[in-house]
C-alpha positions as semicolon CSV with decimal commas, in nm:
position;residue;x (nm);y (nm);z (nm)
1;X;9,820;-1,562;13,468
2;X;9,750;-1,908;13,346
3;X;10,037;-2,138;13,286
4;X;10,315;-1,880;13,460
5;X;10,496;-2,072;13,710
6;X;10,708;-1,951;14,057
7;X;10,664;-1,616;13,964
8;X;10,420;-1,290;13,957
9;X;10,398;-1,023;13,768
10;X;10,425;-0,676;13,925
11;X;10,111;-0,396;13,891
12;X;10,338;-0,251;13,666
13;X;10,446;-0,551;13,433
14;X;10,046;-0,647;13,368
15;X;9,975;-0,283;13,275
16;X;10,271;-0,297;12,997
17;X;10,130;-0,643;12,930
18;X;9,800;-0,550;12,891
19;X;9,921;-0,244;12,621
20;X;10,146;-0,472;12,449
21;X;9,894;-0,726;12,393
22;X;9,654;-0,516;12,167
23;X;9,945;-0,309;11,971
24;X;10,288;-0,358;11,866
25;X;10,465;-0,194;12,166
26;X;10,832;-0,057;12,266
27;X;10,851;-0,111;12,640
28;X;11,135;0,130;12,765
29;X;11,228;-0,031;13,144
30;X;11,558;-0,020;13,321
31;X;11,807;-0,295;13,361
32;X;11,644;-0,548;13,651
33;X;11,269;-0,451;13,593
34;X;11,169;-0,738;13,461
35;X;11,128;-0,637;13,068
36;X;11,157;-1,046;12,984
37;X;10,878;-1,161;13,195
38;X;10,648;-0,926;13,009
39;X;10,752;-1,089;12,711
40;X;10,645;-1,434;12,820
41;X;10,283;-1,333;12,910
42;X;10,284;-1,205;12,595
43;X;10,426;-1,488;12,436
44;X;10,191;-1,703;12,651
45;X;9,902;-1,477;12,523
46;X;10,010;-1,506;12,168
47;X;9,995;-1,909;12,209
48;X;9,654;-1,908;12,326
49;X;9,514;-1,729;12,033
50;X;9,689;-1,847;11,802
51;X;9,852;-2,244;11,922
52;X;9,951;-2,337;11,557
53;X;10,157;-2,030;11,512
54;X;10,523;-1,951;11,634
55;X;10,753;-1,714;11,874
56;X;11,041;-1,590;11,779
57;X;11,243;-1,429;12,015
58;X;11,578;-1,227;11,934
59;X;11,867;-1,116;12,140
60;X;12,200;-0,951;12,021
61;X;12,387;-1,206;12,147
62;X;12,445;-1,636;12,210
63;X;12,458;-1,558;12,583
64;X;12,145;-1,342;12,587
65;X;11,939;-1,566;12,367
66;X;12,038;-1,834;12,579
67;X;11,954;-1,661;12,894
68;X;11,606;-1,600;12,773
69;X;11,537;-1,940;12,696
70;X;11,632;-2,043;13,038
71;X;11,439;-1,828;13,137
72;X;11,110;-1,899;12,963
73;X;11,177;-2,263;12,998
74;X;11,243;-2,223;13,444
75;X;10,834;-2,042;13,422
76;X;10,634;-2,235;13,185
77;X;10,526;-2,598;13,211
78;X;10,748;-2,919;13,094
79;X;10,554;-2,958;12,810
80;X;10,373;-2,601;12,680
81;X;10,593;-2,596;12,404
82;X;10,886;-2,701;12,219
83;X;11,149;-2,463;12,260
84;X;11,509;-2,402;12,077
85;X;11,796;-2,234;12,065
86;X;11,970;-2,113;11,717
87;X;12,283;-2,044;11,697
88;X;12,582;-2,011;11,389
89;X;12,700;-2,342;11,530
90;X;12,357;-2,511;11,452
91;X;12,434;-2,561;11,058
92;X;12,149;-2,400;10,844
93;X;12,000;-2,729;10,706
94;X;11,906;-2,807;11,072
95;X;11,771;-2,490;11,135
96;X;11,554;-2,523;10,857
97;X;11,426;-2,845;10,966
98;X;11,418;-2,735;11,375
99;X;11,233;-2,459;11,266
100;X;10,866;-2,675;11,135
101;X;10,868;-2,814;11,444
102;X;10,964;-2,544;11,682
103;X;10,707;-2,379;11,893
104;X;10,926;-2,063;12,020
105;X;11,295;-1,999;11,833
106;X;11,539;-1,832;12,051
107;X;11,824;-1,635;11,789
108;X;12,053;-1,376;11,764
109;X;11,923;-1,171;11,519
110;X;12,215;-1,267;11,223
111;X;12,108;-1,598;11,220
112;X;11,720;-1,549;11,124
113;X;11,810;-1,292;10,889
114;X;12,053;-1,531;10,710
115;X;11,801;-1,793;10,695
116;X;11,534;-1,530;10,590
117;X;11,768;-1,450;10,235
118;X;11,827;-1,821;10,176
119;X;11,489;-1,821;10,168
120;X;11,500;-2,181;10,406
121;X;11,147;-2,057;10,560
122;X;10,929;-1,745;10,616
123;X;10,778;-1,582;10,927
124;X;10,427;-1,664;10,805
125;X;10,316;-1,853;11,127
126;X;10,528;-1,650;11,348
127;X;10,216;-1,488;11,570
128;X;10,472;-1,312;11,801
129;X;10,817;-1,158;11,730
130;X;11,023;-0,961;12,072
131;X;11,375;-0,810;11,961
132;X;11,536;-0,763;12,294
133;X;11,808;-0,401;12,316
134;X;11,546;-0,278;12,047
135;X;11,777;0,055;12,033
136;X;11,949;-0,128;11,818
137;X;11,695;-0,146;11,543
138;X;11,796;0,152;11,360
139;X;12,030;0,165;11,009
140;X;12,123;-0,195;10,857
141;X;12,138;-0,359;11,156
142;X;11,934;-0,690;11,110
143;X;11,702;-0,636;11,363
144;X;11,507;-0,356;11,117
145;X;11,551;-0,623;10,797
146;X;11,404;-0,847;11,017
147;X;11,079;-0,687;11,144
148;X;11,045;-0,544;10,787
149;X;10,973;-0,890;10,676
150;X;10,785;-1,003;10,911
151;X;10,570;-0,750;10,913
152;X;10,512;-0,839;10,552
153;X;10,480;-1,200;10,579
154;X;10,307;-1,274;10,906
155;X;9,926;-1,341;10,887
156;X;9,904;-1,283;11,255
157;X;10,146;-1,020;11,380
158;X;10,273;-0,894;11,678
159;X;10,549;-0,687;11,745
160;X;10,795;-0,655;12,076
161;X;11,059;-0,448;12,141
162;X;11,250;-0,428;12,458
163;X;11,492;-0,160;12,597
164;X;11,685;0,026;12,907
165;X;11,673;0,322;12,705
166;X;11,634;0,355;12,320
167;X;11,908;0,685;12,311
168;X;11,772;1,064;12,387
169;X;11,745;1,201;12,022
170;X;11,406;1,217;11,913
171;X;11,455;1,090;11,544
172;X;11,661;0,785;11,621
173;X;11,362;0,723;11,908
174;X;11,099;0,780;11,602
175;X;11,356;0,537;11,376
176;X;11,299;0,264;11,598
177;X;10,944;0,286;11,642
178;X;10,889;0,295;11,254
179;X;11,094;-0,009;11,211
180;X;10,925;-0,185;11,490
181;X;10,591;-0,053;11,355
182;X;10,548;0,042;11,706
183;X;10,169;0,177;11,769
184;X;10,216;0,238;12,154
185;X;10,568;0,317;12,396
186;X;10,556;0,196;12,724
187;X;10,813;0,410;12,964
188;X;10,896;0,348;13,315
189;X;11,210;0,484;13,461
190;X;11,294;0,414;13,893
191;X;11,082;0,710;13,990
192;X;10,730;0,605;13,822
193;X;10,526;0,596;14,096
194;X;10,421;0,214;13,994
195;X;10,747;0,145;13,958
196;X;10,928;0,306;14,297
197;X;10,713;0,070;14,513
198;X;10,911;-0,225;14,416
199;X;11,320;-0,083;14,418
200;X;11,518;-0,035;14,707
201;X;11,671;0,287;14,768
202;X;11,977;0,414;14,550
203;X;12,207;0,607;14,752
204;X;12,428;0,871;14,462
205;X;12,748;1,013;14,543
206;X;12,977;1,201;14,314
207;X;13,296;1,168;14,423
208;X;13,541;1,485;14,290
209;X;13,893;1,443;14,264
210;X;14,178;1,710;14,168
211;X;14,342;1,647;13,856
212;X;14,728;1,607;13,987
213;X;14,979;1,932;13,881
214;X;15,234;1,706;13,724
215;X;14,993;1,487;13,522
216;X;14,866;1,903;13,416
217;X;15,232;1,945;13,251
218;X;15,217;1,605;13,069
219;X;14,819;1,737;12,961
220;X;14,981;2,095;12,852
221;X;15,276;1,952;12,641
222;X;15,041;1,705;12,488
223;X;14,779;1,963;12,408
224;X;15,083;2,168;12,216
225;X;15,107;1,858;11,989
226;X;14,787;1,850;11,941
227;X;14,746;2,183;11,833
228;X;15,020;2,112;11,586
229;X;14,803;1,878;11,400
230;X;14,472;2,072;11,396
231;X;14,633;2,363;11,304
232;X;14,766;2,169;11,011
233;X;14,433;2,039;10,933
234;X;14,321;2,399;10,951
235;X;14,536;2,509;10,691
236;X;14,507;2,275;10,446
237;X;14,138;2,349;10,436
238;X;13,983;1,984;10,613
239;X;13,884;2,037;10,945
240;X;13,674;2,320;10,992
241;X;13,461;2,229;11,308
242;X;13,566;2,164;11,645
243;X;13,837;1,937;11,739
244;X;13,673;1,633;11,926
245;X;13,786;1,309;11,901
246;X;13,444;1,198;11,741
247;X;13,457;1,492;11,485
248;X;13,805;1,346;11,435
249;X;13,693;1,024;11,386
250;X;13,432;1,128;11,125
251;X;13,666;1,364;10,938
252;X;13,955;1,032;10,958
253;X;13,642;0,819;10,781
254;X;13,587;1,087;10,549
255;X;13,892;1,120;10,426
256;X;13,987;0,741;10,356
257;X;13,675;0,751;10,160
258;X;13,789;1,051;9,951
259;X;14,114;0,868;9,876
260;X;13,984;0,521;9,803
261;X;13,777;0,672;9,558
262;X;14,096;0,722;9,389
263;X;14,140;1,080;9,434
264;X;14,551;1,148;9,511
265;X;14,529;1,498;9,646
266;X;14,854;1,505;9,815
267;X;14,660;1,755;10,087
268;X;14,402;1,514;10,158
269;X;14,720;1,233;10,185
270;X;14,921;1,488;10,439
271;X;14,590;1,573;10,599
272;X;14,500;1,186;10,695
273;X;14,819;1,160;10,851
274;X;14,782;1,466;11,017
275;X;14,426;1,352;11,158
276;X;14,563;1,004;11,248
277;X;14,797;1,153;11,455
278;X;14,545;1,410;11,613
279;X;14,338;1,081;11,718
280;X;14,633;0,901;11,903
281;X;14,688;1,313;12,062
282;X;14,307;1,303;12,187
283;X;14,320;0,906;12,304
284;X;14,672;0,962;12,494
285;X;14,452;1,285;12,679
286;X;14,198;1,111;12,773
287;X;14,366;0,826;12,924
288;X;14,579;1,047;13,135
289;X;14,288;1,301;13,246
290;X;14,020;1,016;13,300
291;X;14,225;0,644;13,332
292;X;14,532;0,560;13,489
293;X;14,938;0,684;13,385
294;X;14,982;0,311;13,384
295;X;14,741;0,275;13,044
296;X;14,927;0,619;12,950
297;X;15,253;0,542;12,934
298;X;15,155;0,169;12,814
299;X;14,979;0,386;12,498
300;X;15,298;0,593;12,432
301;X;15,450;0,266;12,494
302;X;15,323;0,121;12,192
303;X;15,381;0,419;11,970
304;X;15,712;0,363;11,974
305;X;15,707;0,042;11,877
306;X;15,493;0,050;11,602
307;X;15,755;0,363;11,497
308;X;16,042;0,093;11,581
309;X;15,850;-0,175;11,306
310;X;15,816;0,167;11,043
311;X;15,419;0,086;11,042
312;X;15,352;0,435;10,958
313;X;15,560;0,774;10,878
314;X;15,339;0,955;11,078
315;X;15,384;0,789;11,397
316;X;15,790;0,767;11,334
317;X;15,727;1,184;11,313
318;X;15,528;1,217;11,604
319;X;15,767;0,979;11,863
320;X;16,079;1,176;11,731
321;X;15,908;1,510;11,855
322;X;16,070;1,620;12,164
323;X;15,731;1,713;12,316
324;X;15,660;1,326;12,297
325;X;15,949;1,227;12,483
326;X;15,870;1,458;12,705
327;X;15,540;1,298;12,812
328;X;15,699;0,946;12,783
329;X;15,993;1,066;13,040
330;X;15,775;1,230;13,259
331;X;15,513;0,930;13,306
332;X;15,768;0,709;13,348
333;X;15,928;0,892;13,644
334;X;15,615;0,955;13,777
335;X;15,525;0,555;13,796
336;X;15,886;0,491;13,862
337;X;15,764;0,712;14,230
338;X;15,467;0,525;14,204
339;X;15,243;0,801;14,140
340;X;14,891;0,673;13,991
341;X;14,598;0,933;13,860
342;X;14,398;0,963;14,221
343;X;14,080;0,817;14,090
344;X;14,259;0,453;14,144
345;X;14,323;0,545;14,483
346;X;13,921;0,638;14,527
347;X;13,839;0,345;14,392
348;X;14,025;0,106;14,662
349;X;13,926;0,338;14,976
350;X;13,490;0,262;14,846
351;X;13,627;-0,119;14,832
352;X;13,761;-0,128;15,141
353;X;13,515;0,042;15,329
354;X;13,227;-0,165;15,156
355;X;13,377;-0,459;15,300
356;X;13,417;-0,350;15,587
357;X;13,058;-0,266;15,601
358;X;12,948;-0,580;15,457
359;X;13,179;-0,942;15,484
360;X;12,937;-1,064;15,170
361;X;12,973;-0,746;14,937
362;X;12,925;-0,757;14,568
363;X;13,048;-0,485;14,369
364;X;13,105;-0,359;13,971
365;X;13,396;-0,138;13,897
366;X;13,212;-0,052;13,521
367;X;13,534;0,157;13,286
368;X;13,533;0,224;12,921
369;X;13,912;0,061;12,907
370;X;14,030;-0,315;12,915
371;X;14,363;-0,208;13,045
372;X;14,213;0,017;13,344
373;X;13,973;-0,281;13,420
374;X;14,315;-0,502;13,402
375;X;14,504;-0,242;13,665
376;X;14,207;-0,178;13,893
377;X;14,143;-0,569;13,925
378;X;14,561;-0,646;13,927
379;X;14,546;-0,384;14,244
380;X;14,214;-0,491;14,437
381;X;14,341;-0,790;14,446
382;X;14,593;-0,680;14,684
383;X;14,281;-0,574;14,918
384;X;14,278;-0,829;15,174
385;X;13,922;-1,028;15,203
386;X;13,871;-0,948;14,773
387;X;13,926;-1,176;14,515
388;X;13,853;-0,962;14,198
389;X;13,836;-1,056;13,792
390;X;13,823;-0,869;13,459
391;X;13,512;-0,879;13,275
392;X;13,526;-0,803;12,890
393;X;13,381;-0,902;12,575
394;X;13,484;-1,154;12,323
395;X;13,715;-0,917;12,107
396;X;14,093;-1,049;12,157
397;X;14,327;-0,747;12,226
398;X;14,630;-0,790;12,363
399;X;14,481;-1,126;12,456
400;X;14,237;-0,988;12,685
401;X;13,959;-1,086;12,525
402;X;13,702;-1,355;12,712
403;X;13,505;-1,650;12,530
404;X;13,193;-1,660;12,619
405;X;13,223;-1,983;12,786
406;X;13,499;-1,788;12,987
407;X;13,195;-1,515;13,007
408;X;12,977;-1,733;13,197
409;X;13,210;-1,933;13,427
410;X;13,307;-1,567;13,574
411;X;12,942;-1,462;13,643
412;X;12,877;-1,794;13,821
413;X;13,176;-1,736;14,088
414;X;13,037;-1,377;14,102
415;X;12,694;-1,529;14,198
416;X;12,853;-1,799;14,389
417;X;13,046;-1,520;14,615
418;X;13,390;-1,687;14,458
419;X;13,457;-1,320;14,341
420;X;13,346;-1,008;14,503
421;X;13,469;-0,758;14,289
422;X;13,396;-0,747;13,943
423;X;13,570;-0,487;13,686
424;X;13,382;-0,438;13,363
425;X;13,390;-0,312;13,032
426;X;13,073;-0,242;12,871
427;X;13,029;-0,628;12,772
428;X;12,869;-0,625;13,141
429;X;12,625;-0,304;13,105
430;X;12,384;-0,483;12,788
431;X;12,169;-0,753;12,950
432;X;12,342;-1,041;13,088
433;X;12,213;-1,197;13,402
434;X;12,483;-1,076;13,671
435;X;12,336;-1,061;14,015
436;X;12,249;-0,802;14,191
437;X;12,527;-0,603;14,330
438;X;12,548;-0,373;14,645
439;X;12,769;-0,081;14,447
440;X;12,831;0,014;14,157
441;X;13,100;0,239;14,073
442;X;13,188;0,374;13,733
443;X;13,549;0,496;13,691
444;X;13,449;0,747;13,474
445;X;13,106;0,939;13,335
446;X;12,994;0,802;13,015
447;X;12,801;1,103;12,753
448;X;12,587;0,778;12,639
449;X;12,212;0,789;12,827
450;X;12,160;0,419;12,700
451;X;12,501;0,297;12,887
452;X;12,399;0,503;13,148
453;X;12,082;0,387;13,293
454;X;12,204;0,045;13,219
455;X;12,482;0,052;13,398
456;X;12,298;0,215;13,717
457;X;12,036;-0,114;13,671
458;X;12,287;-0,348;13,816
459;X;12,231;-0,235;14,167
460;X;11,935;-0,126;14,435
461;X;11,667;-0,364;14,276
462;X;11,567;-0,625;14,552
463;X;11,845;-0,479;14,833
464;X;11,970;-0,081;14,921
465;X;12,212;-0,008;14,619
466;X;12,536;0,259;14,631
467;X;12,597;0,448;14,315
468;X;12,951;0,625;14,326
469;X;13,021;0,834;13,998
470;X;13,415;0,893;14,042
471;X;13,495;1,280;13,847
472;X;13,819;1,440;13,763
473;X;13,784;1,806;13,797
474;X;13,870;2,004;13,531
475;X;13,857;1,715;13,256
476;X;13,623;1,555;13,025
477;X;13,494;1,384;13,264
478;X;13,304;1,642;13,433
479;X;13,140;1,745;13,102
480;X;13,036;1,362;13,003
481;X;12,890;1,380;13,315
482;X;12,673;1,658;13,276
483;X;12,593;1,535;12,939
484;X;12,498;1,219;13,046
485;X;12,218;1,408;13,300
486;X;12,094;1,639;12,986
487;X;12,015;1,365;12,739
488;X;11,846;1,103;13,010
489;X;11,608;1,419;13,069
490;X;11,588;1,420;12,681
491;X;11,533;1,079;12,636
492;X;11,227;1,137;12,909
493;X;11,064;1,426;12,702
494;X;11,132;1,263;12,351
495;X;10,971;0,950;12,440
496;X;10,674;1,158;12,588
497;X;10,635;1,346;12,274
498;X;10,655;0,994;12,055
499;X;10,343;0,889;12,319
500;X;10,109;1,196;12,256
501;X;10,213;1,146;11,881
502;X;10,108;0,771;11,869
503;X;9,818;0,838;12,111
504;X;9,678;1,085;11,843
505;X;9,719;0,860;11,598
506;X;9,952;1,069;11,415
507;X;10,224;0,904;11,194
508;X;10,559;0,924;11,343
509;X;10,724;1,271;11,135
510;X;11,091;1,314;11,084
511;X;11,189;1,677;11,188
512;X;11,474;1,779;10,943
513;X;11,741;1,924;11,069
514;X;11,975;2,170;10,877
């Protein structure tokens, strides 16, 4: 393609291309396929037909947007257009003015929309607009507010949306497309045949470990609380469905809502105690079936302190229960013998035998927790030839949290071999450029298909890649991970129905569901 520099597009990038430049177009790739560099033919494409008009391209995040426009600026000539970079630190005045000169506007997506209700200029000349982690575009995120303008103010328009996976439920899939206006879906997953030709082999393996008989009487005791508190839900007439933590969650949310209204039911007061404290019940399980004892008794930890500083009745209830102290005793003893849940153990044996394999390994530990990245990095560290880091987002817990200037210095010594070991949070799963690893191993199985498949991108692109899926038998582990499996097929077979749909011309229906 004309003005493309140092690179070429794959059979399977010019075919998406080719789609995307006659209709507004979701392209559903994996992490590492090369989604962005079908969105700069297209943006090149776009400038040729129309070289007055404007690109605008958005990404969730500074570090994304920013990584985009390095990107487009590293394959496209010195001077084929004027590109920039908006950001909340670029004051709103300037943007205005950067913006009728600008040639392609790289944004998170707050910052246009802002702009967009001040009214400081329109997406008239905008010939080409690409919202990168388009499975986002759903609800009031501004992504959909967004597109909905433009698609009303652009004389010229085009519509891009990239994503690993937009989720496997068929109305949020149809959401998207409708806020995207999306007239075609491009899907590729590692097995298209166009696709396979290009990746190295991924080598799977689920790795099983027994769930350890004294962390099952901490899990019994702590299920007897827990019990306590939906059975009191029960009977005062709130809960009716199952127990989960999310069905928790929604019922807590619920609730709060009820009383903020102004409605002083004393049941509804008792019951959002009672739910609170089923929440911390269902949080202190899953850390001890599917994290470490460490995080565990950290959690119960910091129960009793907030009891100590009288932050809530409930809490001062629940640590005075005798089942509590029970669980606090116990882990402590446990750690005191330094017992750790085996999955830590696991984790260290793949390290050292990756190593051992290969003197210039690169791996991702990915968890859901900042503390269990915290303890798995504190402990590789004591591996001899690995110098490993936590990777989280920007959120300050604890102090944990990492700028993103902090961000970016870490996934330069990753790509400079300065660490070889990396241990992750999700912050590392949504599109940042992190090099290509030899393993990745998640802790635990995650029920989301979208973290999922983005998570299994980071490895076995342009070298042989090791997937190891660590599982607790016997906790919720092992049904996240089947559920996991069931809605990537879903997502597959959703999508495919949303294609025959759009190929018939058909407009997108919502199925109601009772």
């Amino acid at each position: 393609m004309k003005f493309l520099q140092e690179i070429t597009p794959r059979d399977y990038q010019q075919k998406i291309f080719e789609t995307c430049s006659k209709s507004n177009c979701l392209v559903v790739l994996p992490t590492g396929l090369g989604k962005t560099l079908i969105a700069l033919m297209l943006a090149i494409d776009r400038m040729q037909k129309f070289p007055t008009e404007k690109i605008v391209f958005l990404a969730p995040t500074k570090p994304l947007a920013e990584q985009h426009l390095d990107y487009f600026k590293k394959h496209l000539p010195d001077l084929f257009a004027d590109m920039q970079l908006f950001t909340g630190a670029v004051n709103s005045e300037k943007r205005k003015q950067i913006y009728k000169t600008a040639d392609m506007i790289f944004s998170t997506p707050q910052c246009i929309e802002n702009d967009l209700k001040k009214n400081l200029y329109d997406l008239k000349e905008v010939s080409l607009l690409v919202e990168d982690e388009a499975h986002r575009c759903t609800k009031n995120y501004a992504y959909t507010f967004i597109a909905k303008k433009y698609l009303s103010q652009a004389k010229n328009p085009r519509l891009l949306g990239l994503t690993a996976s937009p989720g496997s439920e068929a109305p949020k899939i149809k959401q998207i497309c409708r806020n995207l206006s999306i007239e075609k879906v491009e899907l590729r997953t590692r097995e298209s045949p166009d696709v396979k030709e290009y990746l190295q082999e991924l080598e799977i393996e689920k790795i099983l470990v027994n769930f350890p008989p004294e962390f099952e009487e901490i899990r019994h005791v702590l299920l007897k609380l827990f019990h306590q508190y939906v059975e009191e839900l029960k009977s005062r007439r709130i809960l009716f469905g199952p127990s989960s933590k999310t069905n928790l969650i929604h019922l807590q949310k619920s609730i709060a809502s009820t009383l903020s209204r102004g409605n002083t039911n004393f049941n509804y007061m008792l019951g959002a105690s009672a739910c609170a404290q089923a929440i911390k019940m269902q949080h202190a399980l899953e850390l001890l079936e599917t994290q470490t004892l460490e995080s565990f008794n950290t959690y119960l930890k910091a129960l009793f302190n907030q009891a100590s500083k009288k932050q809530s009745k409930g809490v001062i209830k629940l640590v005075a229960k005798p089942e509590f102290n029970f669980c606090f005793i116990q882990s402590n003893e446990l750690l005191i013998k330094g017992k750790e849940h085996p999955k830590i153990e696991k984790v260290f044996d793949i390290i050292e035998k990756e190593k051992a394999e290969n003197k210039n390994v690169k791996i991702i530990v990915f968890t859901q927790f900042r503390e269990t990245a915290s303890i798995i990095s504190k402990r590789t560290n004591q591996i001899k030839g690995i110098k490993s880091k936590v990777f989280v987002g920007q959120t300050k817990k604890a102090g944990s949290g990492l700028s993103q200037k902090e961000q970016k210095k870490i996934i330069q010594e990753f790509s400079q071999g300065k660490i070889n070991v990396l241990c992750a949070t999700c912050i590392a799963e949504e599109g940042l450029d992190i090099p290509e690893v030899n393993a990745v191993i998640f802790y635990e199985p995650i029920p989301s298909a979208i973290r999922a498949i983005q998570r299994r991108g980071r490895t076995a692109r342009l070298m042989k890649g090791k997937l190891f899926m660590l599982i607790t038998k016997g906790t919720r582990d092992e049904s996240f991970y089947y559920v996991s499996r069931a809605r990537e097929k879903k997502m597959q077979i959703s999508i495919d129905s949303i294609q025959k749909e759009l190929a018939n011309n058909k407009k997108l229906e919502f199925q109601k569901t009772l």
